[in-house]
C-alpha positions in Angstrom: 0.3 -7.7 -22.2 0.9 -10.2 -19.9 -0.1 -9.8 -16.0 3.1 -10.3 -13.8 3.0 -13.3 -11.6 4.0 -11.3 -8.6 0.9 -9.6 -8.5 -1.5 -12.1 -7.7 -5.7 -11.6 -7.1 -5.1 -11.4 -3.3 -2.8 -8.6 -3.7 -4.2 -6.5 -6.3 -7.5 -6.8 -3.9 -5.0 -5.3 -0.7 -3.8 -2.9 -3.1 -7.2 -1.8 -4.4 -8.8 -1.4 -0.7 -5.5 0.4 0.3 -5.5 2.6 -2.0 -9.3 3.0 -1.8 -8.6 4.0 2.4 -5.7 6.4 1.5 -8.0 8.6 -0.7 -10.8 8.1 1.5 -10.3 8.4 5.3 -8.4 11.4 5.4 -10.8 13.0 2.8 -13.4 12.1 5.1 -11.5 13.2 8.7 -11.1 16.2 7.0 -14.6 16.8 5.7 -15.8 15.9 8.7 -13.4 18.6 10.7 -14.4 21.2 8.2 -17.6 20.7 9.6 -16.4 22.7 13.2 -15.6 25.8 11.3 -18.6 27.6 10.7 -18.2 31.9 10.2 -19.4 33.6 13.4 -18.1 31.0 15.3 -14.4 30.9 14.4 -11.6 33.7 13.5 -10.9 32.7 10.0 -12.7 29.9 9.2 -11.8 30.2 5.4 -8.0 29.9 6.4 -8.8 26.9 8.7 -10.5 25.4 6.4 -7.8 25.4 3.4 -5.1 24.3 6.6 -7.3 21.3 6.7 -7.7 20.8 3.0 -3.6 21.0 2.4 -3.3 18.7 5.1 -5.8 16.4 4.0 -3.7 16.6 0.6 -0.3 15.8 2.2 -2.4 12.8 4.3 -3.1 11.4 0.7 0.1 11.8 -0.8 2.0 10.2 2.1 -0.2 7.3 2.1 0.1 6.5 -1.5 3.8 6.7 -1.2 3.4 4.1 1.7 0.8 2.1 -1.1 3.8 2.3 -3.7 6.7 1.8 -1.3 4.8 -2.0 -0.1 4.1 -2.7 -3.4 7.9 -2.2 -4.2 8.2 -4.2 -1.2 6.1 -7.5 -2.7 7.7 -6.8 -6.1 11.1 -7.1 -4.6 10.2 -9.8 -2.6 8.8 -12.3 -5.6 12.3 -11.1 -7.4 14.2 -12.2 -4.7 12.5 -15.4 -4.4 12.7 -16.6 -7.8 10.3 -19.2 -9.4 10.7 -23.0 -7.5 13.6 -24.7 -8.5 14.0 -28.4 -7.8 17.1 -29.1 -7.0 19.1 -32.8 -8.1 17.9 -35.9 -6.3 20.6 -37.2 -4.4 22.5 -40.4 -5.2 22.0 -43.8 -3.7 19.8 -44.5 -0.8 19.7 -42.6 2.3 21.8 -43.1 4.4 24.3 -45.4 2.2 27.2 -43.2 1.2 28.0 -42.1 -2.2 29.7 -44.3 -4.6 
């Protein structure tokens, strides 16, 4: 299968390390706030700590619909661009009118 042209080395590396940061920062922000909720020290720390965990999930989700929604973006944008057309040469000299 043959690799569409739109998605060139520089992009699939942007892509890769954007989708690499939206699985890991927010997995890490929330591991690391997990960290504050110890038992003894907070009411509930089981039910904080699965708040942080759905919101960490919802964190990834929306940022690999953001990932999907620039690479729509780029694919749109190579579509609307269209491979480089050169256009006719014009007639005659410049400036000396047409015949």
């Amino acid at each position: 299968m043959a690799r569409p042209s739109w998605f060139t080395p520089q992009l699939r590396r942007r892509a890769a390390w954007a989708v690499a940061a939206s699985l890991g920062l927010p997995w890490l922000a929330g591991d690391f706030a997990k960290g504050f909720y110890t038992p003894g020290l907070a009411p509930a720390p089981e039910h904080s700590r699965m708040l942080i965990d759905f919101i960490v999930i919802g964190t990834m989700l929306f940022a690999l619909t953001m990932v999907v929604t620039w690479l729509i973006g780029c694919w749109v944008m190579a579509v609307m661009k269209g491979p480089r057309i050169d256009g006719d040469a014009f007639p005659g000299a410049m400036g000396e009118p047409p015949k």
